[in-house]
KOLNU-597302 format. One record per residue: x, y negated, z of N, C-alpha, C, O in turn. Coordinates in steps of 0.1 Angstrom, whole numbers, plus 5000, padded with zeros to 4 digits. Layout:
{lokol {X, Y, Z}, {X, Y, Z}, {X, Y, Z}, {X, Y, Z}}
...
END
This chain:
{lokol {8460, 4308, 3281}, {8446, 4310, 3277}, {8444, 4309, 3262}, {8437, 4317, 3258}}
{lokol {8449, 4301, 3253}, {8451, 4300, 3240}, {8456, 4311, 3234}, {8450, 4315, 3224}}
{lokol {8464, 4316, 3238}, {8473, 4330, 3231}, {8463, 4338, 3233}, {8461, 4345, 3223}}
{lokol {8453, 4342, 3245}, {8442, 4352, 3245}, {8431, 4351, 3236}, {8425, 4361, 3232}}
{lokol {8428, 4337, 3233}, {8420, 4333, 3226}, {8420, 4338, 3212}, {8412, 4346, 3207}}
{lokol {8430, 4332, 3205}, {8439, 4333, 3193}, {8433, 4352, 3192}, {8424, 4356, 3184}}
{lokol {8441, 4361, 3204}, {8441, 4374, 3204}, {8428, 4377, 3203}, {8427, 4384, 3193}}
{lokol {8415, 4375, 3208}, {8402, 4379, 3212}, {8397, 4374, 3200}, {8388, 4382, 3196}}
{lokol {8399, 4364, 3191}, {8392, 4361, 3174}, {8396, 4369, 3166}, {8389, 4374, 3157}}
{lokol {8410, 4373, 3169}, {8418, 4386, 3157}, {8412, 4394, 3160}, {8406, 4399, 3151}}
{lokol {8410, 4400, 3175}, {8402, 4416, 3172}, {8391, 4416, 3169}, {8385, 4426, 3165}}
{lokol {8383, 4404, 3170}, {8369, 4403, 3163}, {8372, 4406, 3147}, {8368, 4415, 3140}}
{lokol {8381, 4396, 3143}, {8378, 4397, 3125}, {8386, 4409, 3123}, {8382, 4416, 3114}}
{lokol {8394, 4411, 3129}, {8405, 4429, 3124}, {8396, 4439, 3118}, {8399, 4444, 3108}}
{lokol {8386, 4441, 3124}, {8376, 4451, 3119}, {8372, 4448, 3109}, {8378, 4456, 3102}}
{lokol {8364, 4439, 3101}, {8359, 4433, 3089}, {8373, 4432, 3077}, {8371, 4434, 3065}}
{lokol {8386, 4429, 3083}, {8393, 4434, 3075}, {8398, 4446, 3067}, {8401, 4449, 3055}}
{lokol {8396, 4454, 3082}, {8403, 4465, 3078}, {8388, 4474, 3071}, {8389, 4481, 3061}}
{lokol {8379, 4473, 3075}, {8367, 4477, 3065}, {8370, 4469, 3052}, {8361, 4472, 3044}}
{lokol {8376, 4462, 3047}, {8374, 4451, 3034}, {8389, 4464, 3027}, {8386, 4467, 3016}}
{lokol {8399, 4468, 3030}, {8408, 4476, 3034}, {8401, 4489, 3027}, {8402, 4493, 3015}}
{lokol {8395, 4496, 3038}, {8391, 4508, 3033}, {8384, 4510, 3021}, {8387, 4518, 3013}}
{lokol {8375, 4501, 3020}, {8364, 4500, 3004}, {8374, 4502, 2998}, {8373, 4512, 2991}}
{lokol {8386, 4494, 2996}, {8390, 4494, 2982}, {8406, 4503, 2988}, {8417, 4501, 2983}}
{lokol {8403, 4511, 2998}, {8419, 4520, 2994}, {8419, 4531, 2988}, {8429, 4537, 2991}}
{lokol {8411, 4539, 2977}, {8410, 4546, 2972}, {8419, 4541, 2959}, {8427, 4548, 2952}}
{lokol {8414, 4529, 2957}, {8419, 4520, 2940}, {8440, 4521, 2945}, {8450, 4524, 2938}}
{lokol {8442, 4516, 2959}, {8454, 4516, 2956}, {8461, 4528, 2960}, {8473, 4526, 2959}}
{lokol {8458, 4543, 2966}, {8463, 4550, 2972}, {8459, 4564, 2964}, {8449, 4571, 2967}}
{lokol {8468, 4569, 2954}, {8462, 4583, 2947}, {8458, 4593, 2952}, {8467, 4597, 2959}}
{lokol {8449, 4599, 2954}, {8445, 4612, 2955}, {8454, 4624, 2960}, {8460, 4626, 2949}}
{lokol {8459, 4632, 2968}, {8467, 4638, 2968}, {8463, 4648, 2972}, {8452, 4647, 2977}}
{lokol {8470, 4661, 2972}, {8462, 4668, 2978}, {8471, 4675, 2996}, {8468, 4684, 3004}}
{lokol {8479, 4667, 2996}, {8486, 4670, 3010}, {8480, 4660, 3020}, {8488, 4657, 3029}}
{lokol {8469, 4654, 3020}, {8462, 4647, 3027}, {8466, 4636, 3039}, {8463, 4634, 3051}}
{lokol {8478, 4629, 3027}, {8482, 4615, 3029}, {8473, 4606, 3030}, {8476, 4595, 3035}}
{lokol {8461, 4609, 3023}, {8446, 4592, 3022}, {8438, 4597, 3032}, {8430, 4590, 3039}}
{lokol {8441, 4611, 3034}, {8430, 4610, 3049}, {8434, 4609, 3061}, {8426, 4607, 3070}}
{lokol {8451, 4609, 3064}, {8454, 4605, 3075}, {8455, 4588, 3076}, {8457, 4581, 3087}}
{lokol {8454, 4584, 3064}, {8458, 4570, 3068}, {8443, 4562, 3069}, {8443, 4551, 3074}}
{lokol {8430, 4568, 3064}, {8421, 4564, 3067}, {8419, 4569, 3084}, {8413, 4560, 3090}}
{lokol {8421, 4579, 3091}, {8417, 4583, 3100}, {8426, 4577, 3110}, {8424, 4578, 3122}}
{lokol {8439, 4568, 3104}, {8443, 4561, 3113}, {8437, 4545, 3117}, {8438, 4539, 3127}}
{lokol {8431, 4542, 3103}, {8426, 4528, 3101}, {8416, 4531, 3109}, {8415, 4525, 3120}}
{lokol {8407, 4540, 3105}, {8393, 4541, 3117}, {8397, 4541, 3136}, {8391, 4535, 3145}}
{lokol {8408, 4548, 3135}, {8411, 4544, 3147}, {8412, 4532, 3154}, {8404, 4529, 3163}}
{lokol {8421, 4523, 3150}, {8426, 4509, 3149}, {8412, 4500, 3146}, {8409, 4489, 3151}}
{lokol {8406, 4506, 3138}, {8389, 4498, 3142}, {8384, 4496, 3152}, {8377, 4486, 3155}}
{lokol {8386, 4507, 3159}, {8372, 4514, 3168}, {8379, 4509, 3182}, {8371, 4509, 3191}}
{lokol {8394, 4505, 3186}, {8398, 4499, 3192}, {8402, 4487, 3196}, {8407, 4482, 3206}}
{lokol {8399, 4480, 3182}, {8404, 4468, 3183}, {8399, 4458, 3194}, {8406, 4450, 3200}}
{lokol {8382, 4462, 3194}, {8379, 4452, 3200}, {8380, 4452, 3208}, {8373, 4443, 3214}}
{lokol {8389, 4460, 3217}, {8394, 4456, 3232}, {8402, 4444, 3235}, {8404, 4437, 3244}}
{lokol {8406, 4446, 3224}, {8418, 4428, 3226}, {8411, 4417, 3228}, {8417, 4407, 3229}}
{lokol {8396, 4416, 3230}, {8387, 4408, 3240}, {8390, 4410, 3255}, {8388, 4400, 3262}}
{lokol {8393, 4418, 3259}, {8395, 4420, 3275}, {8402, 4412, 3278}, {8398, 4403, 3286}}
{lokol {8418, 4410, 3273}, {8427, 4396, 3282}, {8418, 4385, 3281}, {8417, 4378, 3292}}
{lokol {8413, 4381, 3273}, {8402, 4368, 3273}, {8396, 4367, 3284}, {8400, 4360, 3293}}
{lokol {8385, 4375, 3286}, {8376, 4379, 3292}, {8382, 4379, 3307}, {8380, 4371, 3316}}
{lokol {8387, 4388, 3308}, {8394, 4387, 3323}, {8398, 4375, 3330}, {8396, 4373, 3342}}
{lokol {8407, 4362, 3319}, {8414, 4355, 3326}, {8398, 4345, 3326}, {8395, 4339, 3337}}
{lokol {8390, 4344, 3315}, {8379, 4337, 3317}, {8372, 4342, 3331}, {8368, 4333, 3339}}
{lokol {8370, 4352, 3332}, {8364, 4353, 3348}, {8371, 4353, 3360}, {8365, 4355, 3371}}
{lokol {8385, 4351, 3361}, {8393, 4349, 3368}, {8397, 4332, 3374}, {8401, 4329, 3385}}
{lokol {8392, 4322, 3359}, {8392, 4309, 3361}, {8386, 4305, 3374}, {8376, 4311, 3379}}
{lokol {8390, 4296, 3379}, {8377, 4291, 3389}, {8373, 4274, 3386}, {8368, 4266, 3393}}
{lokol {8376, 4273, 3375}, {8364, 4261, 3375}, {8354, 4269, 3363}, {8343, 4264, 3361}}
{lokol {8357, 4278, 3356}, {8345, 4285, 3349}, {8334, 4292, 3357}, {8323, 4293, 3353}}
{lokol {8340, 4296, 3370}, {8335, 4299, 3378}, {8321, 4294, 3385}, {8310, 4299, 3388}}
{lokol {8328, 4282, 3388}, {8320, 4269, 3395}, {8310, 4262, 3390}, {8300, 4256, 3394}}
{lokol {8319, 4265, 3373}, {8302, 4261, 3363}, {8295, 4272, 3364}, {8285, 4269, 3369}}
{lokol {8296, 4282, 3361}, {8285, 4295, 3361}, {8274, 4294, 3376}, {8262, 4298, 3375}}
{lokol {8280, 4290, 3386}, {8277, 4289, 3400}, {8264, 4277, 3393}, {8254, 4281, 3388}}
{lokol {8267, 4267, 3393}, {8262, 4255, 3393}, {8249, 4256, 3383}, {8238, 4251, 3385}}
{lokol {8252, 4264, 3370}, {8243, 4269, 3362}, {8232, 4278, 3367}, {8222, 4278, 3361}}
{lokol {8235, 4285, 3377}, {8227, 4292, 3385}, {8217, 4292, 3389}, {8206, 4297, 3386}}
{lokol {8225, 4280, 3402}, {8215, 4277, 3412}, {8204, 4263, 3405}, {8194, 4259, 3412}}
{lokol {8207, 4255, 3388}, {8199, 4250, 3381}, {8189, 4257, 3376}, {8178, 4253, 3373}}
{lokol {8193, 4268, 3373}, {8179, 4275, 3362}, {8175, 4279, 3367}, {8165, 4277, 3360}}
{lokol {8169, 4286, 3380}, {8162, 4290, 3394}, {8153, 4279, 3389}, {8157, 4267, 3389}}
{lokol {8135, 4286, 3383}, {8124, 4281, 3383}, {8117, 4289, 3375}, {8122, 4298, 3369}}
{lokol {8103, 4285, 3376}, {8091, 4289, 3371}, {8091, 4292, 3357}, {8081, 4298, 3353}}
{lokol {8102, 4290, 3349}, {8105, 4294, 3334}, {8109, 4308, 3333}, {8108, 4315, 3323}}
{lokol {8113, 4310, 3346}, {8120, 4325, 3340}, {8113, 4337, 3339}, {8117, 4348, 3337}}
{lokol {8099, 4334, 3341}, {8090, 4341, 3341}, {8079, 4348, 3326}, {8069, 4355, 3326}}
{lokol {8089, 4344, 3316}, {8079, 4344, 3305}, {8077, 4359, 3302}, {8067, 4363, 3297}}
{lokol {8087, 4367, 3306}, {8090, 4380, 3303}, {8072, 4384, 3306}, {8065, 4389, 3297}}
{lokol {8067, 4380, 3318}, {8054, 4390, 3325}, {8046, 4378, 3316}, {8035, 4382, 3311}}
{lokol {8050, 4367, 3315}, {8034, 4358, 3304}, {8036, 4364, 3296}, {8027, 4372, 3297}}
{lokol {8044, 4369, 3284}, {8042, 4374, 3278}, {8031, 4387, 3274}, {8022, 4389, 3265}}
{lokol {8037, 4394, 3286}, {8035, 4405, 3283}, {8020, 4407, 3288}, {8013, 4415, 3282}}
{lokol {8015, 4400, 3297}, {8001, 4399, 3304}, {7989, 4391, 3289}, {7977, 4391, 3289}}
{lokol {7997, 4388, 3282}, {7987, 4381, 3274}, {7987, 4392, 3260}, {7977, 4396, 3255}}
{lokol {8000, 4395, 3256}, {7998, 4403, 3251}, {7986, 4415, 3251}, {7977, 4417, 3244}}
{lokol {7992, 4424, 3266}, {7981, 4433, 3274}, {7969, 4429, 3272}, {7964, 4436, 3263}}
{lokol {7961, 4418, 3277}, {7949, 4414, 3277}, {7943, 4420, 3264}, {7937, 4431, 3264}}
{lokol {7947, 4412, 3251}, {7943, 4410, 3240}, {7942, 4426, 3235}, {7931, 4430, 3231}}
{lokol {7951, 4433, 3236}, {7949, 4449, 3230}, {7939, 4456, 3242}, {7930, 4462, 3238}}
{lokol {7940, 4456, 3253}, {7930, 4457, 3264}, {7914, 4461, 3254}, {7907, 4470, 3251}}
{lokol {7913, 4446, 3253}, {7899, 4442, 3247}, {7900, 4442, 3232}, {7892, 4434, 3227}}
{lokol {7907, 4448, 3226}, {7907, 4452, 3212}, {7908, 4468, 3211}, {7904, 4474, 3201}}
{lokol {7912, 4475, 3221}, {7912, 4489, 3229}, {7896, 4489, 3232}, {7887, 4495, 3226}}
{lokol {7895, 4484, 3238}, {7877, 4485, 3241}, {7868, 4481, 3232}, {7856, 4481, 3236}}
{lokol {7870, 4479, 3221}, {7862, 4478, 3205}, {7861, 4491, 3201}, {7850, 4497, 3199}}
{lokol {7876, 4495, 3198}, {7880, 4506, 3191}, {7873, 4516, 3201}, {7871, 4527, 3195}}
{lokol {7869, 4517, 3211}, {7864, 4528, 3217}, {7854, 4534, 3217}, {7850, 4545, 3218}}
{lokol {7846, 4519, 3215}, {7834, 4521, 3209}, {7828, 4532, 3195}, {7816, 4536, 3193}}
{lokol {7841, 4534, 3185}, {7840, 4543, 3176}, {7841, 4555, 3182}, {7839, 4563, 3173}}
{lokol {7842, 4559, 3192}, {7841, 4568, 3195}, {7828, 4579, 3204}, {7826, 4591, 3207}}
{lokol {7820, 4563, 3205}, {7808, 4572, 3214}, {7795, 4570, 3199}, {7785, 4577, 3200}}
{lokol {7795, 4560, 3190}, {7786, 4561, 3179}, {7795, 4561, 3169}, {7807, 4562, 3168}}
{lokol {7785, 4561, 3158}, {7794, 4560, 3140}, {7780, 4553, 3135}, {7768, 4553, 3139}}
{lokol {7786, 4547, 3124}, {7777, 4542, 3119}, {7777, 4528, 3115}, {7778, 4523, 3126}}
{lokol {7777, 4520, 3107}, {7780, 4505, 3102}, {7772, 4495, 3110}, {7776, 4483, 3107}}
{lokol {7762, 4495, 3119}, {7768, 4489, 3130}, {7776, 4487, 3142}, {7777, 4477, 3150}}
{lokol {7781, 4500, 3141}, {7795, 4502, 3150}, {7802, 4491, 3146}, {7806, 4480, 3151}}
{lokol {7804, 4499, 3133}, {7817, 4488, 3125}, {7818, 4478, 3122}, {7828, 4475, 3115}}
{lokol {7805, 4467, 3126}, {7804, 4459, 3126}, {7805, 4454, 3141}, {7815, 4446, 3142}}
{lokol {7800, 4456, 3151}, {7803, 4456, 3167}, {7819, 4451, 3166}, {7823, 4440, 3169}}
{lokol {7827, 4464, 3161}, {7842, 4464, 3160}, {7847, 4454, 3157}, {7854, 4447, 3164}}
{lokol {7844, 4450, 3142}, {7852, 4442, 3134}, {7847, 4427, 3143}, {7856, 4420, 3149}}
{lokol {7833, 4422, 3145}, {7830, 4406, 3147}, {7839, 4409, 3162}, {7848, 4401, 3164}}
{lokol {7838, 4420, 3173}, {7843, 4418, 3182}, {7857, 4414, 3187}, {7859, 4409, 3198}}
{lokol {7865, 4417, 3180}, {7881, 4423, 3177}, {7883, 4408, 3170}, {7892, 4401, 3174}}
{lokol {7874, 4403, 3159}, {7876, 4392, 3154}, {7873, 4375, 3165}, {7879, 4364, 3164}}
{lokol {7864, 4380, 3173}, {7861, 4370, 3185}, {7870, 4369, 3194}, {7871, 4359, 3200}}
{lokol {7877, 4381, 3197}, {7889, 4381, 3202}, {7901, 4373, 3202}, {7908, 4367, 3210}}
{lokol {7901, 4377, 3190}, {7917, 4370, 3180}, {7913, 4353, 3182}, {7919, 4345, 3188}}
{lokol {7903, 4352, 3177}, {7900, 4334, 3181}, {7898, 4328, 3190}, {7899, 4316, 3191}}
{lokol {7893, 4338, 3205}, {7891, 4331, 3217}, {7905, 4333, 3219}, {7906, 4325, 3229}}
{lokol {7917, 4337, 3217}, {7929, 4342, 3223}, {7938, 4330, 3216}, {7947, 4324, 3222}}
{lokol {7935, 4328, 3201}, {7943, 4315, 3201}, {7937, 4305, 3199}, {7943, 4297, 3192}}
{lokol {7923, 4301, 3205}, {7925, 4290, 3213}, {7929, 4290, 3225}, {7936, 4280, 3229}}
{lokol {7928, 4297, 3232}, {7933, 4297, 3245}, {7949, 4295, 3248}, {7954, 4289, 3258}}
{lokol {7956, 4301, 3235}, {7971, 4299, 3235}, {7976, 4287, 3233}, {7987, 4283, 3238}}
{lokol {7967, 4277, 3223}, {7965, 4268, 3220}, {7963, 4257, 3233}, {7969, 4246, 3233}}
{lokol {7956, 4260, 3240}, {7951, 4248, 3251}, {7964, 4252, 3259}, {7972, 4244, 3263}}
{lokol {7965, 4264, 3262}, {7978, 4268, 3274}, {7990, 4257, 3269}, {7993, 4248, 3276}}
{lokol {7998, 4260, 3256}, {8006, 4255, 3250}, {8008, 4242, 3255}, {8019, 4238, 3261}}
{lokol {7995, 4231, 3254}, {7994, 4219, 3261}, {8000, 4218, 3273}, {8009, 4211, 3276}}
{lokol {7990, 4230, 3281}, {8000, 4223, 3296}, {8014, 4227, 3295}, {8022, 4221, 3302}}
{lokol {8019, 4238, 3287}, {8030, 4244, 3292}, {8038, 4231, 3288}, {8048, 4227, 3295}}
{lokol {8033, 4226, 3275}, {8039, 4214, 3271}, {8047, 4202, 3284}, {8058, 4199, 3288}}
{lokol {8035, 4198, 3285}, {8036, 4187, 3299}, {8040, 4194, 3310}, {8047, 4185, 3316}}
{lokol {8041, 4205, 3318}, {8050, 4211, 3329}, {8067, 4213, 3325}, {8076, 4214, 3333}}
{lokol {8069, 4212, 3310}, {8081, 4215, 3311}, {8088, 4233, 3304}, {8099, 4237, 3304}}
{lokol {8078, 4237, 3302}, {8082, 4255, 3303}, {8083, 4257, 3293}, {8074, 4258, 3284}}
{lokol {8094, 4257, 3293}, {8102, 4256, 3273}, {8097, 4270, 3268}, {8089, 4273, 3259}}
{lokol {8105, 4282, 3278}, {8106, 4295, 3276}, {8086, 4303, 3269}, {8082, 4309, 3259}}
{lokol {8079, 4298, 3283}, {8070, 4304, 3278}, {8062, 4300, 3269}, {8053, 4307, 3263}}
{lokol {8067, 4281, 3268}, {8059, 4278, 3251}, {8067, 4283, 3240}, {8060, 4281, 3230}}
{lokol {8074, 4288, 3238}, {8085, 4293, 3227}, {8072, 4310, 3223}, {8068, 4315, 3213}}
{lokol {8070, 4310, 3236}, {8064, 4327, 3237}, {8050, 4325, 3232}, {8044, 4333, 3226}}
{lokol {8045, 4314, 3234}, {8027, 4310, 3233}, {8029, 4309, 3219}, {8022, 4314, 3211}}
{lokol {8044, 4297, 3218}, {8042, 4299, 3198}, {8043, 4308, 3189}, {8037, 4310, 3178}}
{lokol {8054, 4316, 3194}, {8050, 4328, 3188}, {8038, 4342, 3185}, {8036, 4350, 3176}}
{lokol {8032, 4339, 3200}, {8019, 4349, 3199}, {8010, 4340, 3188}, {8006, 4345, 3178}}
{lokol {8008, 4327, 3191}, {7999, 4314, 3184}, {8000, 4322, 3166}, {7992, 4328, 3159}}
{lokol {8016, 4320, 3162}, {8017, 4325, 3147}, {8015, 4341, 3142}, {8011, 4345, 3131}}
{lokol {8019, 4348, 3152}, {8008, 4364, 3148}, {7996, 4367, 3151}, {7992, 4378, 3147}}
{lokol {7985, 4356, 3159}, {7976, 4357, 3155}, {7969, 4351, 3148}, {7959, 4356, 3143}}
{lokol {7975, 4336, 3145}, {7974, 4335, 3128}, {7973, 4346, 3117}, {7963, 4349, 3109}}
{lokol {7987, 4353, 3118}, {7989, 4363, 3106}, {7978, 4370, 3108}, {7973, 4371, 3097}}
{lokol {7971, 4374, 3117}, {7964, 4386, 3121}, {7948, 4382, 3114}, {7941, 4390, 3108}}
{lokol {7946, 4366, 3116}, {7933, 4366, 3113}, {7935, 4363, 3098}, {7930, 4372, 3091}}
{lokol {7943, 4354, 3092}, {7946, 4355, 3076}, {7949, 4369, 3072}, {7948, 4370, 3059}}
{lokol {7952, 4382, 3079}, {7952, 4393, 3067}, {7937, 4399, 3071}, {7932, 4408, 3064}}
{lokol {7932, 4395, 3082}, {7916, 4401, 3083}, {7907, 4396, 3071}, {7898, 4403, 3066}}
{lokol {7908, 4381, 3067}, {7900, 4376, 3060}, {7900, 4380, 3043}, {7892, 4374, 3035}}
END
């Protein structure tokens, strides 16, 4: 397992070499015109674009292990919970917020006129602040439940609508 290892780090860095290689094989290899520098680059590109297979013996014998196995198993049937769910909080909060910033903007469409654009802007702007407080109080509980994943998500929506209301102002 060490000898695969050792092998699966070399084909990682071989590339970065042999690109460190090419930059500068022009300085050591003349110009010719029997197209000696282009076969030996087109063999280096080769040997790049392959290397990183010498990950597979790793890889294989790592999924072949069975106490790697047994951890992966065990890791499993632990993360199985209500966290894995942030993908659709996410995206449902997101949704909401353009929803009803969609339905401002639409409003330009049936009047014109600067109290439109005022409708728009306080509306869209009432938005943005009922949305992070709301992200704000959520955060709390997500806090005390435990739900790392979707407070990670709440702090992030929390800091672009920060940005959002600081470039409004």
């Amino acid at each position: 397992m060490k000898n695969k290892l050792k092998l699966a780090v070399f084909s990682i860095l071989f590339p970065f070499i042999l690109s460190i290689i090419l930059n500068q094989l022009h300085y050591f290899i003349p110009n010719s015109a029997d197209g000696i520098e282009n076969s030996i680059i087109d063999s280096i590109y080769f040997i790049m674009k392959f290397s990183p297979l010498g990950t597979l013996p790793f890889f294989i014998s790592l999924y072949n292990n069975k106490e790697y196995r047994a951890i992966i198993e065990n890791e499993e049937k632990n993360n199985i919970n209500l966290n894995d769910n942030w993908i659709k909080h996410i995206i449902i909060r997101v949704g909401i917020i353009l929803v009803i910033c969609g339905l401002f903007f639409s409003l330009s469409l049936v009047s014109s006129g600067i109290d439109t654009g005022y409708i728009i802007l306080y509306g869209i702007l009432i938005t943005i602040i009922v949305a992070t407080i709301y992200l704000a109080i959520e955060s709390i509980f997500l806090i005390t439940k435990k739900l790392w994943n979707k407070l990670i998500c709440n702090i992030i929506l929390l800091a672009f609508v920060a940005y959002l209301i600081v470039s409004m102002s």
